[in-house]
C-alpha positions as CSV (number, residue, x, y, z in Angstrom):
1,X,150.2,162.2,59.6
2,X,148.7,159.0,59.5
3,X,144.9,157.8,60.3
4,X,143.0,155.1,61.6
5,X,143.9,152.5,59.1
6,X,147.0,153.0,58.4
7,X,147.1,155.6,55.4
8,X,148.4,159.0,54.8
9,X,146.8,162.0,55.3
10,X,149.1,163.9,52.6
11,X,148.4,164.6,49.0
12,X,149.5,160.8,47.9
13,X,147.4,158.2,49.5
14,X,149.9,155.4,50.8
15,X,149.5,152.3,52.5
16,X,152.1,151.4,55.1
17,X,150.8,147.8,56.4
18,X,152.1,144.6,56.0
19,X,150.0,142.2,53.7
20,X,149.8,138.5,52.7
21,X,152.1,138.0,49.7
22,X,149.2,136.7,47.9
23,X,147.4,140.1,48.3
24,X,147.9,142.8,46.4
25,X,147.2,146.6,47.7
26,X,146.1,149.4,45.5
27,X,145.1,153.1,46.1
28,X,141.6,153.9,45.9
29,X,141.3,157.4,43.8
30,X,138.8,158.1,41.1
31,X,140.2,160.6,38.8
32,X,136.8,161.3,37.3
33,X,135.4,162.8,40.9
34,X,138.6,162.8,42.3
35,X,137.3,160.5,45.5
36,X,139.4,159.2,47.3
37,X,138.7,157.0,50.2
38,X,140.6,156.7,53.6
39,X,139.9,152.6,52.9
40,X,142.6,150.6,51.8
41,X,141.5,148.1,48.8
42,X,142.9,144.9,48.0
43,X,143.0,142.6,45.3
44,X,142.1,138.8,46.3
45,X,142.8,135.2,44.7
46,X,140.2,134.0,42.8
47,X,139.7,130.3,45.2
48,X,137.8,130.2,48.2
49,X,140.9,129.0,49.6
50,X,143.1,131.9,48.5
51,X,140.7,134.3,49.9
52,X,140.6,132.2,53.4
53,X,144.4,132.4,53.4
54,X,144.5,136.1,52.5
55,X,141.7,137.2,54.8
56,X,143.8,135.9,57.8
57,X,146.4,138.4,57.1
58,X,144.3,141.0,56.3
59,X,145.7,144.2,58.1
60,X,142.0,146.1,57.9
61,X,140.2,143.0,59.4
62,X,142.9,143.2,61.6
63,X,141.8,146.8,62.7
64,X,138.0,145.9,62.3
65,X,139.2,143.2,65.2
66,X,140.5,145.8,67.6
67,X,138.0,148.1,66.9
68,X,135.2,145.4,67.9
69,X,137.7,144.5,71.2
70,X,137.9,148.1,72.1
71,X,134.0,148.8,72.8
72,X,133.3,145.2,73.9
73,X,132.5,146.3,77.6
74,X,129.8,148.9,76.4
75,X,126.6,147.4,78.1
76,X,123.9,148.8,75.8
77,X,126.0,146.9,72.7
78,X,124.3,143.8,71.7
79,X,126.2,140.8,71.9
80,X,123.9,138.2,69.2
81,X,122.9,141.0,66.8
82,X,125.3,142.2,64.2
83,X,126.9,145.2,64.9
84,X,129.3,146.7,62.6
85,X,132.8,146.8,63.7
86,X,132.8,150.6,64.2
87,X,131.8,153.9,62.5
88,X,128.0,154.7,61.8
89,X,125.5,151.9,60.2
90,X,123.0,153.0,58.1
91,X,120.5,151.0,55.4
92,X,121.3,147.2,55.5
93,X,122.2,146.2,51.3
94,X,121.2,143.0,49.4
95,X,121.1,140.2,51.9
96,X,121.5,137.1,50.3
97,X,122.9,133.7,49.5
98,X,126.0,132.8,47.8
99,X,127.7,129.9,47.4
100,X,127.2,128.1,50.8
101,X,127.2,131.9,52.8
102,X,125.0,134.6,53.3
103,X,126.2,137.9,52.9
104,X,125.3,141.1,54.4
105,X,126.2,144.7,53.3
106,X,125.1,147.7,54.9
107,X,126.0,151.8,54.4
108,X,129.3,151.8,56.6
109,X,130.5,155.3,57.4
110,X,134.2,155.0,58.1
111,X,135.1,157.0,61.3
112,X,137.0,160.7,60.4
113,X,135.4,160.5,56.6
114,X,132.7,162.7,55.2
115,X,129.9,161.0,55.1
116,X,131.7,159.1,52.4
117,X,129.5,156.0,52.4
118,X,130.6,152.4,51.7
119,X,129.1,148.9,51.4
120,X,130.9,147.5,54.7
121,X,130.3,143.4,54.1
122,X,129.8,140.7,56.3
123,X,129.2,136.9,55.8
124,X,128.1,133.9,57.7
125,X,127.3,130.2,56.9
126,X,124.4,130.2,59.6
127,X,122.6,133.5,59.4
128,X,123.6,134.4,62.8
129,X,127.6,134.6,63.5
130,X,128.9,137.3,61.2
131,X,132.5,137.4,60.4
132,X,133.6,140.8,59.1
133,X,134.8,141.3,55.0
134,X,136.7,144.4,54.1
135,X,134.0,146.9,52.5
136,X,132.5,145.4,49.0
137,X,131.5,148.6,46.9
138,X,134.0,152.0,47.3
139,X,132.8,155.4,46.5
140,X,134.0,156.3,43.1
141,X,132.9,158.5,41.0
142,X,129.8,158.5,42.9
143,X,130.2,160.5,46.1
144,X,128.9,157.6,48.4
145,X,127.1,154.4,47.8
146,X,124.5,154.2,49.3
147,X,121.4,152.2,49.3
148,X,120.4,149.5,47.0
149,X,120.1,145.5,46.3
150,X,121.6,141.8,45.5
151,X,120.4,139.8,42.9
152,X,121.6,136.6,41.8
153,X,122.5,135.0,38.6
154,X,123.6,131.5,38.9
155,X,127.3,133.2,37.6
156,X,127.6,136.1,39.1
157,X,126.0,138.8,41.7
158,X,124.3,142.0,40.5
159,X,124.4,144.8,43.1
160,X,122.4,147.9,41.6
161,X,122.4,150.8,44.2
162,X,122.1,154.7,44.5
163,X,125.5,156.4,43.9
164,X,125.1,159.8,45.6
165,X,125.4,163.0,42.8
166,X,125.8,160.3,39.7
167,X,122.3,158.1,39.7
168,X,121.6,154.6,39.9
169,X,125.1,152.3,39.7
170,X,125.6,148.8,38.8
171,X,128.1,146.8,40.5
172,X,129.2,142.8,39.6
173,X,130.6,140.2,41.2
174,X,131.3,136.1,40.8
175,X,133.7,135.2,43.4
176,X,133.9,132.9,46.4
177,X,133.2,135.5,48.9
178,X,131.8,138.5,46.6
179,X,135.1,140.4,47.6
180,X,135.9,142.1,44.5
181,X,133.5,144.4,42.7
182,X,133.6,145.6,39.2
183,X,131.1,148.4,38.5
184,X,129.4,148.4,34.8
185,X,130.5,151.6,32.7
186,X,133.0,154.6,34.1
187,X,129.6,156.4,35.3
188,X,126.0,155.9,36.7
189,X,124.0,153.7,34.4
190,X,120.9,155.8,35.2
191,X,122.5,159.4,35.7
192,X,120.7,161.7,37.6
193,X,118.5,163.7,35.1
194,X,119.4,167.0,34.2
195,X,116.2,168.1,33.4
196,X,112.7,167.2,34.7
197,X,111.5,163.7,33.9
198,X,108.9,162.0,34.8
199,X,110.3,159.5,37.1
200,X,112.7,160.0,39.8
201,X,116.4,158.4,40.5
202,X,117.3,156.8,44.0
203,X,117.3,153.8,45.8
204,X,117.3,150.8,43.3
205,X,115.9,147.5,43.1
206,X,116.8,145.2,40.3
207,X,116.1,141.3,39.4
208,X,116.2,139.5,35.6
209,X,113.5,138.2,33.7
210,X,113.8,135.9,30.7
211,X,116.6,138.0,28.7
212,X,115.4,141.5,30.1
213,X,117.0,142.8,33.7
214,X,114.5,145.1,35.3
215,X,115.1,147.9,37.9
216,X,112.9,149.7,40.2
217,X,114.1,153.4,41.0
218,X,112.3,154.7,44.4
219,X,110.5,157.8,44.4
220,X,107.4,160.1,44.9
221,X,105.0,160.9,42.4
222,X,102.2,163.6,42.9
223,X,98.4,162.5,42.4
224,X,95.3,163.8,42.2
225,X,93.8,167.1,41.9
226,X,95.4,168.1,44.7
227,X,98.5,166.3,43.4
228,X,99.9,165.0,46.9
229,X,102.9,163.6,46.9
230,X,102.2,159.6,47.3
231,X,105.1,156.7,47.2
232,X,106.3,155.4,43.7
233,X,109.0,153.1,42.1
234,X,109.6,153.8,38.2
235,X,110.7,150.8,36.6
236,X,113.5,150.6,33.8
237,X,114.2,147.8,31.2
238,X,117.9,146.5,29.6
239,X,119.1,143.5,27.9
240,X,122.7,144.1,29.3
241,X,122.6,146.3,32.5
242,X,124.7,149.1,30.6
243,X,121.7,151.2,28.7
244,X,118.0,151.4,30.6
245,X,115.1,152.7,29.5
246,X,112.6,154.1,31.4
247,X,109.3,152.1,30.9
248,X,105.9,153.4,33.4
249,X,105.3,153.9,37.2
250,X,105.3,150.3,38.5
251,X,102.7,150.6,41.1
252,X,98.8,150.8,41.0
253,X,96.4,150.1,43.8
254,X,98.3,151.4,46.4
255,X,95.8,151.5,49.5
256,X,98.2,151.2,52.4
257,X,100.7,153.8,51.7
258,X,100.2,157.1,53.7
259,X,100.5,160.2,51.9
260,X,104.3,162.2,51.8
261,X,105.6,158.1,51.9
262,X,108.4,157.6,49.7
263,X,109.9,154.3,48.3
264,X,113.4,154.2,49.7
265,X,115.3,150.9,49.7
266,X,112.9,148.8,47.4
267,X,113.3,145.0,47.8
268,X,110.9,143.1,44.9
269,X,110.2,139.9,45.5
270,X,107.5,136.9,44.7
271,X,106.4,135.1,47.6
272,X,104.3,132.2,48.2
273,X,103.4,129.5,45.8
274,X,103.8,130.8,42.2
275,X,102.1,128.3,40.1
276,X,98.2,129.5,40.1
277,X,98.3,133.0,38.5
278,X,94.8,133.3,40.7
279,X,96.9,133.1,44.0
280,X,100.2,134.4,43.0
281,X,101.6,136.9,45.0
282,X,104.4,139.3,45.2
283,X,105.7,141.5,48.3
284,X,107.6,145.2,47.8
285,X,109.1,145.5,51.0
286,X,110.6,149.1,51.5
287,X,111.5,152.3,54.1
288,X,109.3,155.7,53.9
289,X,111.9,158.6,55.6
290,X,108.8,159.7,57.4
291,X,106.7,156.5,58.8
292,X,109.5,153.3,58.4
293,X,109.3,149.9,57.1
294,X,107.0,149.1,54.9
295,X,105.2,146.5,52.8
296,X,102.8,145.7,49.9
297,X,101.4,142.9,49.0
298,X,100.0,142.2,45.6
299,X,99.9,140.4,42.6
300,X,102.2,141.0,39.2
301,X,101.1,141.2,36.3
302,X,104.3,140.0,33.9
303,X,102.6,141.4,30.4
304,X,101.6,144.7,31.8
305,X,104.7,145.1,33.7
306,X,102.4,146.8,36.8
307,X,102.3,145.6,40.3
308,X,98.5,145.7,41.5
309,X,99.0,146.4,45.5
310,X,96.2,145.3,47.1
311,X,97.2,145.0,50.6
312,X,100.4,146.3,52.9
313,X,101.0,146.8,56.3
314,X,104.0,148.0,58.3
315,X,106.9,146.3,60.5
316,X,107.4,149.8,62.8
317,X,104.1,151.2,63.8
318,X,105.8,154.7,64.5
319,X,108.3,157.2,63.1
320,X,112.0,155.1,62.5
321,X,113.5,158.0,64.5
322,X,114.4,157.6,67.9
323,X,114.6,153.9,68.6
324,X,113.2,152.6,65.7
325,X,113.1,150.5,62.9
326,X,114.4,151.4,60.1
327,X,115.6,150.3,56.5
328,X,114.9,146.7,55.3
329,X,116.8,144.0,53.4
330,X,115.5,141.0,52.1
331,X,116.2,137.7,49.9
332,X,114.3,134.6,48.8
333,X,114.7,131.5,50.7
334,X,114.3,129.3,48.0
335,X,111.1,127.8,49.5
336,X,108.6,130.5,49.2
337,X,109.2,133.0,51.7
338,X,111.2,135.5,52.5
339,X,114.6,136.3,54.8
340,X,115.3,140.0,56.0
341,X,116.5,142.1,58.2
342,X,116.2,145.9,59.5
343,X,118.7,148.5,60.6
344,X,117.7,150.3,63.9
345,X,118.2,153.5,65.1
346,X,119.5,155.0,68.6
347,X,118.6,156.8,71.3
348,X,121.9,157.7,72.9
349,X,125.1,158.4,71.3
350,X,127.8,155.7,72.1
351,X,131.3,156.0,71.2
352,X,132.7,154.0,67.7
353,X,129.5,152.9,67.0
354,X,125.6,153.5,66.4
355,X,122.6,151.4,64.9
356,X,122.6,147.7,64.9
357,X,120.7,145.3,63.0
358,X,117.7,143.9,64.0
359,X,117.1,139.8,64.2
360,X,117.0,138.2,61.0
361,X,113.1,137.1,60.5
362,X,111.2,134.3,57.7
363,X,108.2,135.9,56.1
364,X,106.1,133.6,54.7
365,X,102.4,134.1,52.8
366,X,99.6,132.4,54.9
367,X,96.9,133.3,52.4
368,X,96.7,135.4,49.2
369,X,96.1,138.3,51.3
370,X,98.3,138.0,54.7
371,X,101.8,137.3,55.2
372,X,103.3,135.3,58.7
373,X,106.1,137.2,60.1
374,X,108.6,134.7,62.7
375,X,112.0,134.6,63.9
376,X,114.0,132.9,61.9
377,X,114.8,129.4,63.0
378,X,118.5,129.9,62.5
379,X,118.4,131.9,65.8
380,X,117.5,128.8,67.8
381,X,121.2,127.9,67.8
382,X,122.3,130.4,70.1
383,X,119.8,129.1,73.5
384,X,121.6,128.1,76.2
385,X,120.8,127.9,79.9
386,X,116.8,127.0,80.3
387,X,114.3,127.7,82.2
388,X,110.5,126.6,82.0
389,X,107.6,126.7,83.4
390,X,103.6,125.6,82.3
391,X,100.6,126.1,83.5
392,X,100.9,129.1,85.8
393,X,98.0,130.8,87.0
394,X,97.9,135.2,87.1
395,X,96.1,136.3,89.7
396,X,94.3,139.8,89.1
397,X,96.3,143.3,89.6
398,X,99.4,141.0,91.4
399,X,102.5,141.1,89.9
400,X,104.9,137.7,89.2
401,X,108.1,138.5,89.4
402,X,110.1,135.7,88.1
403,X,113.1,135.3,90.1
404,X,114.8,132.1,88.5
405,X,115.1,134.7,85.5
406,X,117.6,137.3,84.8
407,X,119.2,138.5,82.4
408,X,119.8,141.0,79.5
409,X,120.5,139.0,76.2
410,X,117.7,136.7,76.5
411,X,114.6,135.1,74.3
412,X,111.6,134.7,76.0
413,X,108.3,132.7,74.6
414,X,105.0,132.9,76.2
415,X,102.0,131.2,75.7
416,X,98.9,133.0,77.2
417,X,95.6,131.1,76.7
418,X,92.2,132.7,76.3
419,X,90.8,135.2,79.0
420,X,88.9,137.5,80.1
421,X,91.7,139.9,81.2
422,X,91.9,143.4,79.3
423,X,95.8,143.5,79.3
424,X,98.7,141.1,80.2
425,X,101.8,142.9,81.0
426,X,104.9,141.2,80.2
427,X,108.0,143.4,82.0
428,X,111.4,143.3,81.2
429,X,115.1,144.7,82.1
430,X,113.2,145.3,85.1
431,X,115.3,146.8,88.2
432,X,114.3,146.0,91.5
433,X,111.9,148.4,92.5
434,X,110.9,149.2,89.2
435,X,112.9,152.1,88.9
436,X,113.7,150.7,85.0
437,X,111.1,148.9,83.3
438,X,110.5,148.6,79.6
439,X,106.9,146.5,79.2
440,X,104.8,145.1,76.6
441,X,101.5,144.8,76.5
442,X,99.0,142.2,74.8
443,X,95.5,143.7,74.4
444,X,93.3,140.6,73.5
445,X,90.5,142.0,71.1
446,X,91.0,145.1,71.4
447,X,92.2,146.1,68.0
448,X,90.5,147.4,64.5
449,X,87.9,145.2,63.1
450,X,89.9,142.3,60.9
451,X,88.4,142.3,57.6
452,X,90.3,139.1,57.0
453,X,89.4,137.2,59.6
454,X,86.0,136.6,62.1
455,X,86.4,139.1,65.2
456,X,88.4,142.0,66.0
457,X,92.4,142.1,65.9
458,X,94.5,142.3,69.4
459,X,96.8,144.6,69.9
460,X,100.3,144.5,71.0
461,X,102.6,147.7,72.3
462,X,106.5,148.1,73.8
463,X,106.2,151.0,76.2
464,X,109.8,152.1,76.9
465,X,109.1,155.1,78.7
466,X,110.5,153.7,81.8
467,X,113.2,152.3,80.3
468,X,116.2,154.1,81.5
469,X,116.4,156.8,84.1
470,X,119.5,158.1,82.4
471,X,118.9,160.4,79.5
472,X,117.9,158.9,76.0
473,X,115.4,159.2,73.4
474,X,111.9,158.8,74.4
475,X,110.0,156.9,71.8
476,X,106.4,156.8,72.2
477,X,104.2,153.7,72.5
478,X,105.2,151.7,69.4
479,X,101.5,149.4,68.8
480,X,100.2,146.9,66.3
481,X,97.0,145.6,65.7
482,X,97.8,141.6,65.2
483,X,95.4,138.7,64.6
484,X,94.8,136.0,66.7
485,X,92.0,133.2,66.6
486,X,89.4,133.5,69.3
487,X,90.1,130.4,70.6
488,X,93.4,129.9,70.2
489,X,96.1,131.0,72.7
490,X,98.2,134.2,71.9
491,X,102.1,133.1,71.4
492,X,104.3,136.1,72.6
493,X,108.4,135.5,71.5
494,X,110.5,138.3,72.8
495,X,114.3,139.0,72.4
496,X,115.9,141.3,74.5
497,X,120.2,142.4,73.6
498,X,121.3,144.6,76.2
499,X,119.8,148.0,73.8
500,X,117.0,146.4,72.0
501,X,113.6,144.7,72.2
502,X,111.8,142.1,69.7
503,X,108.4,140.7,69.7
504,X,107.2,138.7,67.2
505,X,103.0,137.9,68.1
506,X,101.1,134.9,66.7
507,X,103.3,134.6,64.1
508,X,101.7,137.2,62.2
509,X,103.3,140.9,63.7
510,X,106.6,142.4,64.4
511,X,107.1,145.0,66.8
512,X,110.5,146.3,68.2
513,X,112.4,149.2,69.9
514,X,115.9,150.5,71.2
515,X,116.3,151.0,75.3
516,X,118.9,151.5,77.1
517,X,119.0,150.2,80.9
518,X,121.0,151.8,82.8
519,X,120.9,150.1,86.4
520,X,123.0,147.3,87.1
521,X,120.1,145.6,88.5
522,X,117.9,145.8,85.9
523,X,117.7,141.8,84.4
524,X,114.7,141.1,85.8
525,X,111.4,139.5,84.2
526,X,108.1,139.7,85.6
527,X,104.4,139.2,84.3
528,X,101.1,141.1,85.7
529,X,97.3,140.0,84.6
530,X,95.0,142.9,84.9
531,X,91.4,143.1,85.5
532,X,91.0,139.9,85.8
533,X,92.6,136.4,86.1
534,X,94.9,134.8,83.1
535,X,96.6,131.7,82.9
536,X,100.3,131.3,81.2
537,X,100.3,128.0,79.5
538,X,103.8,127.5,79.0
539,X,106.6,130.2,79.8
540,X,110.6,129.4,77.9
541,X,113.5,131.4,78.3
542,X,116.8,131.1,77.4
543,X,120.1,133.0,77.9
544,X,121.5,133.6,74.5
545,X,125.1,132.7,72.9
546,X,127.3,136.2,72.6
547,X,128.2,135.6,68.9
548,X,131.5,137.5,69.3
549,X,133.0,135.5,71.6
């Protein structure tokens, strides 16, 4: 009995596929846990030529290929987000940049496995067409590997990551295309304890500084007399990645964590300038399993080894499940800010594949105490046919439908200038009679107090409630307090892929959601003013570039 990829199903594991001469095959089975994945493994050249060459042959990518083909006509999958070739996506892993290509990994559970997570692997010299890699990291002895981050040496990459029933793993690579992955020790480098301690072992975080590598482990820690359980990352210490030692909890000051939070998926990074201690800041962008992406913002103290969090905010503004966002990953960009992306969950089941990734966004520190959250300008590359308009006056309570715009891969920008109107409505995947409709809705000053900034915050919601009138997930109002200058005009971007929304306000807030249109006629746009009059400054959209074509 054979299965999907070409292996057999009987007590020896067997690969019966043609390869590239210069690419060796090998059995993946860990004697130690006895793991065996369905995956075949290969062994690569050592040039970035070589692994071109072998890549082209290569009989899974071959099947990841097929796979992709054979669920290209679904109309809820997005066609300029990454989607993994098949099975289930979970937590995106160490985004980053290697030698000329950014790299992607993510928790890839093979079809017809046991939840026997992988790192699948993707890679792209532009940040927005992804070309499949066979998986990077295999389970072994750890039971699946699963969440966990890049950093980068100027020789090699350091992947340190959660191996299910072992602890925290460490895994190395310093090739061309990070294909091959040597893990450090025959076990977890942090086991799991088998006692109480006092710190906890999960998602791992780790970056080098001077001659010491540091780690963060994710976790909970109970506080106060009534010792609630409140977010935490322990941090560990080691000269050579092999032995750690546990040093303190890493975190004080934590105002903008909710209580029952945890710490999954940690990404540690500075941001901003670094080179006034006064105004040098650092960002812990992470996932809590019961309120979704997260972040705090801080400063890092480099003798005490503590992060002081003074401020933090969120980039999903309800529970991750359904339709939401979920993990993070994120990377310097060399210039003081920071490039990420999220996973995002579903609301209807679709065959070979579920979750996608959201857009890849730049994060950047405005001031010591407030981050700018964008697009990222790689994403410009993929507009094609344009439509424009400036100027354009909303009458009260009447609603514009724009009918020079369809479409349901698109990127929309609107400029709305001051007014006195309570809401603008901005409609999308709109059916005809508004049968379908998913909206969102710009509140000017009608948010929380800012106690950054003069005036009150605006407020900006997806309502998908109409969004289908087939059977999905509901997901309640997702909304976000956002601040915009009184007198300044409020800049809306949206990106709509066939099963997902994006809106990125002011450059300051993030707000997004799965839907899933079911109509054949709902493409349409339209814009409502209520209350009173508003005027649209300037109005783009563009049809966007399917990147798997």
């Amino acid at each position: 009995m054979m299965n999907r990829y070409g292996l057999s199903l009987g007590g020896v594991v067997l690969i019966l596929v043609a390869v590239a001469s210069a690419v060796a095959q090998e059995t993946i089975t860990d004697k130690t846990a006895a793991v065996v994945s369905p995956i075949p493994k290969f062994t690569f050249p050592a040039t970035l030529d070589g692994q071109l060459k072998a890549l082209q042959d290569n009989p899974l990518l071959a099947h990841f290929a097929e796979a992709r083909a054979s669920s290209a006509g679904n109309p809820h999958k997005a066609i300029y987000h990454f989607v993994q070739p098949e099975g289930y996506l979970n937590d995106p892993n160490g985004l980053s940049f290697w030698r000329g290509n950014w790299h992607l990994f993510y928790q890839w559970v093979p079809p017809d496995t046991d939840n026997q997570l992988h790192w699948g692997h993707a890679y792209s010299d532009d940040l927005v067409h992804w070309k499949d890699l066979p998986p990077a990291i295999y389970p072994g002895p750890e039971q699946g590997s699963w969440s966990g981050s890049v950093y980068l040496e100027e020789d090699r990459a350091i992947a340190a990551y959660f191996g299910n029933e072992c602890g925290v793993m460490i895994a190395t690579s310093n090739d061309p295309l990070l294909l091959q992955w040597t893990k450090v020790g025959q076990d977890a480098v942090i086991p799991l304890p088998a006692e109480p301690k006092p710190y906890s072992v999960f998602d791992a975080c780790v970056w080098k500084e001077g001659d010491m590598y540091y780690l963060l482990s994710a976790g909970t820690l109970r506080k106060g007399r009534l010792q609630v359980p409140r977010p935490a990352w322990f941090l560990f210490e080691s000269q050579d990645l092999a032995q750690w030692d546990y040093v303190h909890p890493f975190v004080e000051d934590d105002y903008a964590s909710r209580t029952f939070d945890d710490g999954a998926c940690p990404y540690f990074w500075p941001i901003g300038p670094q080179d006034d201690p006064a105004v040098r800041r650092h960002m812990l962008i992470h996932y809590s399993h019961t309120s979704g992406g997260r972040f705090l913002l801080g400063q890092y103290d480099t003798q005490e080894k503590k992060f002081y969090a003074g401020h933090g905010g969120r980039f999903n503004h309800g529970a991750s499940w359904p339709c939401g966002v979920h993990a993070p990953s994120f990377t310097p960009d060399g210039r003081g800010g920071l490039v990420g992306l999220f996973n995002m969950n579903h609301g209807q089941c679709t065959e070979r594949w579920q979750q996608i990734m959201s857009l890849p966004m730049l994060v950047t520190l405005l001031n010591p105490n407030e981050i700018g959250i964008q697009p990222h300008p790689a994403l410009e590359s993929l507009r094609r046919q344009h439509v424009q308009k400036q100027n354009v006056t909303l009458a009260a309570n009447r609603e514009i439908v724009l009918d020079d715009v369809h479409g349901r891969s698109m990127e929309f920008r609107f400029v709305l200038a001051p007014q006195d109107a309570s809401t603008v409505e901005l409609n999308f995947f709109r059916s005809a009679n508004r049968e379908e409709v998913t909206t969102v809705r710009c509140y000017r000053n009608r948010g929380y107090n800012n106690h950054l900034n003069p005036g009150s915050n605006s407020v900006v919601e997806i309502d998908s409630s109409r969004s289908a009138v087939a059977a999905m997930d509901i997901r309640p109002v997702e909304q976000a307090n956002v601040y915009v200058p009184p007198d300044e005009p409020m800049e809306v971007r949206v990106f709509i892929d066939r099963s997902v929304i994006e809106v990125f306000v002011a450059g300051r807030q993030f707000v997004a959601a799965r839907v899933y249109p079911g109509r054949e006629d709902s493409d349409g746009v339209s814009i409502l003013s209520v209350g009173a009059d508003s005027v649209l400054q300037a109005f783009d959209a563009w049809q966007m570039e399917d990147i798997y074509q």
